[in-house]
N, C-alpha and C positions, 0 to 999 in steps of 0.2 A: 686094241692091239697093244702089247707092251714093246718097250723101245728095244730088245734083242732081237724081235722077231723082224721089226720094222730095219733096222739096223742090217740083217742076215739077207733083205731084200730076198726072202723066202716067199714072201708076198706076189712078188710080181712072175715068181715060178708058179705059184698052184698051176695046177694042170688044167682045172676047168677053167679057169681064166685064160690060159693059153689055147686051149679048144675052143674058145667063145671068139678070140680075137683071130684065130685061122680063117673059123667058118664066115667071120665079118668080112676080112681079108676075099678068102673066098665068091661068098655075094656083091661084093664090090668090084671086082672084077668080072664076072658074072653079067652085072650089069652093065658092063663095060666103062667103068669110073672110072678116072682118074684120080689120087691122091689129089692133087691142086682142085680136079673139080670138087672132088667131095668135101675138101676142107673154105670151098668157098662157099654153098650150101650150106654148112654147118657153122660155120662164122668162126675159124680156128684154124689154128697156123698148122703150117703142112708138118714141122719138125714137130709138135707136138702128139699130131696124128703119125706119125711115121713111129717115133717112139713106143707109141702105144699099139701100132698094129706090130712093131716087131718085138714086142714084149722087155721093153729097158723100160717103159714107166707105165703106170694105171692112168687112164681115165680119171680125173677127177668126177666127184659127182655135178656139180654145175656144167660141166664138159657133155655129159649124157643128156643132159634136160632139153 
């Protein structure tokens, strides 16, 4: 990725990344989760999951593992 596009935070717009993090959104509630529960499960702070399901920051890849 070059640093304009990183910069334009055009990244955390894609569309399919915003459809992946609904439908995550989605099954999580679903499952009847709670942000706190699922970020204690996953070993990750809730503002970081919060961020990421409402589409202001990506996932890192360690994050997903």
């Amino acid at each position: 990725m070059n640093n304009d596009y990183l910069k334009s935070n055009d990244y955390l717009r894609n569309s399919n990344y915003l459809s992946a993090m609904r439908r995550f959104r989605e099954e999580r509630i679903r499952q009847d989760l709670t942000q706190p529960q699922l970020c204690r499960q996953e070993r990750m702070t809730q503002s970081v999951f919060s961020k990421a399901e409402s589409g202001l920051r990506r996932f890192s890849f360690p994050e997903t593992g």
